[in-house]
N, C-alpha and C positions, 0 to 999 in steps of 0.2 A: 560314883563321884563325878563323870565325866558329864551324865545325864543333867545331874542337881546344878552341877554350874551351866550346862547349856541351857537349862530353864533360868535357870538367874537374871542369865543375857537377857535373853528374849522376852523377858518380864522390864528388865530396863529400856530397853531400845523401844519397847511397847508404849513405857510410860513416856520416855522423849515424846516417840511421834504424838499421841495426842496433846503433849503439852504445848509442842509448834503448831500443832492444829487447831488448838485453842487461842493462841496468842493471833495466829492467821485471820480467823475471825472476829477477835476480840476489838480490832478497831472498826470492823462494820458493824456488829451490833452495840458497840458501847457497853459500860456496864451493867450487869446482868440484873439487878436491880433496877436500872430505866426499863428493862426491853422484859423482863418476864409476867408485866402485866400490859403490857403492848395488846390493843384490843386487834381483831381479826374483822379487816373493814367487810362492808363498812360496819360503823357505829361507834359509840364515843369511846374517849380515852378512857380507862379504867385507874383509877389513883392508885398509890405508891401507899404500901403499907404501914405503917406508924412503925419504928423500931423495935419497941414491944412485940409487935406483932409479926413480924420479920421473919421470924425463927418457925412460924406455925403456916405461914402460905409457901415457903421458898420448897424449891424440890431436889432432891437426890439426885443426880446425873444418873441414867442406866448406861447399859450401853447399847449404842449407837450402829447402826447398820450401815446408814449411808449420809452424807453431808447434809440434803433436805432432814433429815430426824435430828440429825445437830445444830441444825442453824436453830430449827423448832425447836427447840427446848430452849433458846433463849429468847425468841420473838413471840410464843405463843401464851395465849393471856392467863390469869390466875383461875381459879376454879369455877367461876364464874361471877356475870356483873352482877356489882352488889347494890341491893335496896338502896333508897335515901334513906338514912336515918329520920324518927320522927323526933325533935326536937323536944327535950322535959317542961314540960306547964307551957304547952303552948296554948291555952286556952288565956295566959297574960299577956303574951305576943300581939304586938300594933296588929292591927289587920290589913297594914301597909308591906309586914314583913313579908316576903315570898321566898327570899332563899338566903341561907347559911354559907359562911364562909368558912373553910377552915385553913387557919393559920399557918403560914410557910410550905404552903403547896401550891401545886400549879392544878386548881381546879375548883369549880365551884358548886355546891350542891343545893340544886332546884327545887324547893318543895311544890309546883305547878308544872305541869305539864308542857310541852311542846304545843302551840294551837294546833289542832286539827290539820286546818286548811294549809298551813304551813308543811306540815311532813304528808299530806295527799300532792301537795305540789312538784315535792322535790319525786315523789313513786309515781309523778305521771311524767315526770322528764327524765327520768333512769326508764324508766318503760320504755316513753318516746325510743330512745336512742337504742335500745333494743332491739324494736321492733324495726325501724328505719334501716339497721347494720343487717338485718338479716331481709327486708324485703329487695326484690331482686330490680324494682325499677329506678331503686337509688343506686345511680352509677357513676364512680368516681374512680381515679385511678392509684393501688394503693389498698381498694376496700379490705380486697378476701386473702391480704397477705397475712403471714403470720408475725408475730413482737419479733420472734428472730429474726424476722426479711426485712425489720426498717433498719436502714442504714445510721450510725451511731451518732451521725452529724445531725439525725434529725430530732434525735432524743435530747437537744438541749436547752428546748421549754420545758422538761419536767424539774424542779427543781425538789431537792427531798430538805429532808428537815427528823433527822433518827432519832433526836432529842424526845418528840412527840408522835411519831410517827406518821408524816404528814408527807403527801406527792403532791405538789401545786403546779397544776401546766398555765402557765400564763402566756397571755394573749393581748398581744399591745392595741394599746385603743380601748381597751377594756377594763379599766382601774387597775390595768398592773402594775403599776409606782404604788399603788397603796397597798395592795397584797403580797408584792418585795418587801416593802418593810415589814409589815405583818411576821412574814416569812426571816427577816435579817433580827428582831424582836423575840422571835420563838427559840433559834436556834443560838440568843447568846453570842451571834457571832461579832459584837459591836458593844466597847466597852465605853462609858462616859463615868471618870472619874473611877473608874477599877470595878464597876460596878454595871452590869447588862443595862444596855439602852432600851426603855420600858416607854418612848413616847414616838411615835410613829413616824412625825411630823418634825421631829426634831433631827431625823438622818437625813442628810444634804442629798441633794436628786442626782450627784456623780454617784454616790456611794452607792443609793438602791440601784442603780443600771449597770456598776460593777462590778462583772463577770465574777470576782474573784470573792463577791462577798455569798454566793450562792453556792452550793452545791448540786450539779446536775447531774443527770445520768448519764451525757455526753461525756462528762467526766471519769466514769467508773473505769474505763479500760486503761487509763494511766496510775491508778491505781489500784484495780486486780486483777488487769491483763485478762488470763484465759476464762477465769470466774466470775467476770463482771457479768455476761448476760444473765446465769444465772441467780445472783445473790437481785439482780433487779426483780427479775420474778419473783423471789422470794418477798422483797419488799410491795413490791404491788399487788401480790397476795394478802400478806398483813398489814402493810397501813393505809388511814383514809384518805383516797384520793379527790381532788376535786378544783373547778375547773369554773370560769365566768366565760359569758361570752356575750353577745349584745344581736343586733339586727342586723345582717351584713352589709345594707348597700348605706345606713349609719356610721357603721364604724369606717367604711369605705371614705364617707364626708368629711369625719373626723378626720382622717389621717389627711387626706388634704390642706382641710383648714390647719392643720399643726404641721406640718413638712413644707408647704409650700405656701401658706398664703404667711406666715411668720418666716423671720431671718434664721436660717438653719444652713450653714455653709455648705456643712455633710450634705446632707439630702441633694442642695442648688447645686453642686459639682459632681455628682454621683448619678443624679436623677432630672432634675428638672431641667440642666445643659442640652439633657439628651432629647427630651421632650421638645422643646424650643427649636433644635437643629432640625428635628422630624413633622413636627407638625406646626409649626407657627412662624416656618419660613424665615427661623434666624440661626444661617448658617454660622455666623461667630457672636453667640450671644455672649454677654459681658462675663467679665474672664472672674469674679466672685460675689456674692448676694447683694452686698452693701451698695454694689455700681449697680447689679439690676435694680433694687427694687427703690435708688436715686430717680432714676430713670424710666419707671414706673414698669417693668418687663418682669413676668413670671408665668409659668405657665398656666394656661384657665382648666377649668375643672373637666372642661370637654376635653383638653388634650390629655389632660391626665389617665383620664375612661378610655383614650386613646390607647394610651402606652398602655394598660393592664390588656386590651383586648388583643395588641400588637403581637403574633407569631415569632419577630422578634424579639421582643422583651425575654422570653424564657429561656428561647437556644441562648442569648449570653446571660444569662443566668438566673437560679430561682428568686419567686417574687420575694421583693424584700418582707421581715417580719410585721408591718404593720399594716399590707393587704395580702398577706398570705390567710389561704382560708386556712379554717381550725382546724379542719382536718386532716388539715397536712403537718400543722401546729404541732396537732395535741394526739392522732388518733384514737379517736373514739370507740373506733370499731375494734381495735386490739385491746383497748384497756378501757376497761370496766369502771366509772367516775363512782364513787358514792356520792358524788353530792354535786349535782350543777344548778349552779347561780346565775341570774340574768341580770343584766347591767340594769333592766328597765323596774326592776326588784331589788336592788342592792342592798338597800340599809336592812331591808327585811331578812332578806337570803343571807346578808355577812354578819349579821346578829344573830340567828338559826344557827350559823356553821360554827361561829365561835364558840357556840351556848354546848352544841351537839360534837366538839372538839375538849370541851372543858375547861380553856383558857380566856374564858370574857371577863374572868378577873385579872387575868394579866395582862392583855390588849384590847383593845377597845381600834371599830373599822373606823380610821378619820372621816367626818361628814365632808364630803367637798361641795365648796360656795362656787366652782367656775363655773364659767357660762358653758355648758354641755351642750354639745350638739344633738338636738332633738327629732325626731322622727316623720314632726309636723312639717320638716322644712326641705322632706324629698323631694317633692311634686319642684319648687323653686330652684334646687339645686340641678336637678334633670332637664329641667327646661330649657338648658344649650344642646343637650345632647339627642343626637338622632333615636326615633324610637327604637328601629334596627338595634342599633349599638345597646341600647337599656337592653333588649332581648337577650341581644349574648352575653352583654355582661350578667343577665339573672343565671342564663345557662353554667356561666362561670362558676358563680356561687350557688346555684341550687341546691347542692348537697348542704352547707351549711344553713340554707333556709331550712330543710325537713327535719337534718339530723336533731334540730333544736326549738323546734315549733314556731318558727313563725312564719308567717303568712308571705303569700304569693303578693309583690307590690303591681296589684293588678292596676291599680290607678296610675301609674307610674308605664307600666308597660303597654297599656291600651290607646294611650291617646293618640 
């Protein structure tokens, strides 16, 4: 009798712990129906099975050995991806039509292929960065650490999206207002009218840059403490990751002409004060933007090249995010991108990613009409600056010149 009730116990206290143990991870992966066809990046999102069908994909729970076998069984995909459907009498079909919708899902089925050139492009830039993280004359500091040795404060470009299973490292200067929204669009977090904000362009440029509207992984440790590094592994295991980035001493122009040659108070009392007192001989330059730039005073683009090259700029602190190289960003060499886009490719590469996500029926990348800072107008831009100083600054960024294929700006450093 003694035996029978002590199994009794221990069959309850059994059933508790797993039940807490489920509820534990139940607000990381969501419900178990979003997350059990969650694809194993990279590759596309895998759809949600029709109700009917429900009963004949879903799985049994076994039991469970250790946390990674339970998270997996809720993250890991369905039995495998399934064909396009071929649509009945399609021999009546416009020969305009190329792909099918289906109704009240978040996905859209292609009957045409990815082009070619398209998915050779994205396998020779996962290569690239492959082959770069492991050869040993690309030297930066940071390379050969492990995901555990970066510090938690640096994980807060990665922004996740569990909805779809999406890690987006963004990179300012690099259309990240428009892949925020993307990203604030996906995850539903932004309601208009009680109903998910579906237009890009219509979320205010406070909202996309507010911290509060993303979910990052800097975030996880305030809410799962001792398990946060690892449920991040697990996510960056299963979902697809991916990442834009542009020409560095480009995006280096851009962030000038946007921080400093416009009215930006932040930046003019943060940054440019400082620039001015250091290098441009005004020891009390005007006390906020609106007097300097009355006054015609801001710092030139030579002082700027100044301040990034300057030994002290980093002892008081790391470079700001929008001439911080990527790889201090985004690390590349610890995590594995499925998918890198190049600014100087955009429409191409954010139409691929959408199409290879399964959401290009739900958002669509805004075209943007600004005037873009162009690549043709380095040679102009450099022409204050000593050639000396262009050298170290390439040395500065050369890791992000290789890790991403572009070219040595020999015209730029030679003259």
């Amino acid at each position: 009798m003694g035996t029978s009730r002590m199994f009794r116990i221990f069959v309850v206290l059994g059933s508790a712990f797993m039940i807490l143990l489920i509820i534990f991870y139940w607000d990381d992966v969501g419900a178990s129906h979003l997350y059990l066809n969650t694809p194993v990046s990279p590759g596309p999102k895998i759809p949600h099975p029709h109700p009917q069908q429900r009963t004949q994909t879903s799985r049994t729970p076994s039991f469970l050995s250790d946390i990674d076998a339970f998270v997996n069984q809720f993250l890991e995909p369905g039995t495998g991806e399934p064909t396009d459907p071929v649509p009945a009498e399609t021999s009546n079909q416009s020969d305009k039509a190329e792909e099918r919708y289906i109704p009240r899902r978040e996905w859209k089925i292609h009957l045409t292929p990815v082009a070619a050139e398209l998915r050779e492009r994205q396998e020779q830039r996962r290569k690239l960065l492959q082959e770069m993280c492991a050869n040993d004359s690309v030297v930066f500091p940071g390379k050969n650490r492990s995901f555990d040795d970066i510090p938690n404060k640096e994980l807060d470009h990665l922004i996740v999206d569990d909805r779809h299973g999406i890690i987006y490292c963004y990179v300012p200067k690099v259309a990240c207002s428009n892949w925020k929204r993307i990203m604030i669009i996906l995850s539903e977090s932004l309601l208009h009218d009680g109903v998910p904000q579906r237009d890009p362009l219509a979320i205010p440029r406070d909202l996309v840059h507010n911290s509060s509207m993303h979910f990052t992984f800097n975030k996880f440790w305030k809410r799962y403490g001792k398990f946060a590094r690892h449920l991040m592994k697990v996510k960056l295991k299963k979902y697809t990751k991916f990442i834009f980035v542009r020409d560095p001493f480009v995006r280096l122009i851009s962030a000038y002409r946007n921080k400093f040659e416009m009215r930006n108070e932040d930046f003019y009392r943060r940054f440019a004060q400082v620039m001015l007192r250091r290098y441009a001989n005004q020891p009390t330059p005007p006390a906020s933007v609106d007097e300097a730039f009355t006054v015609g005073i801001h710092p030139s683009f030579s002082h700027y090249i100044q301040y990034l090259l300057d030994p002290q700029t980093e002892k008081e602190m790391p470079f700001n995010e929008h001439w911080r190289q990527v790889y201090r960003l985004c690390h590349p060499c610890q995590i594995q991108y499925d998918f890198v886009g190049h600014l100087e490719t955009a429409e191409e590469d954010a139409e691929h990613l959408l199409r290879q996500l399964k959401v290009d029926n739900v958002v669509e990348f805004p075209t943007s009409h600004r005037n873009l800072t162009s690549s043709s107008w380095e040679t102009d831009w450099f022409s204050t600056v000593p050639v000396e100083a262009r050298k170290e600054l390439y040395k500065l960024y050369e890791p992000d010149f290789r890790l991403f294929g572009y070219d040595k700006p020999d015209s730029i450093l030679n003259e």
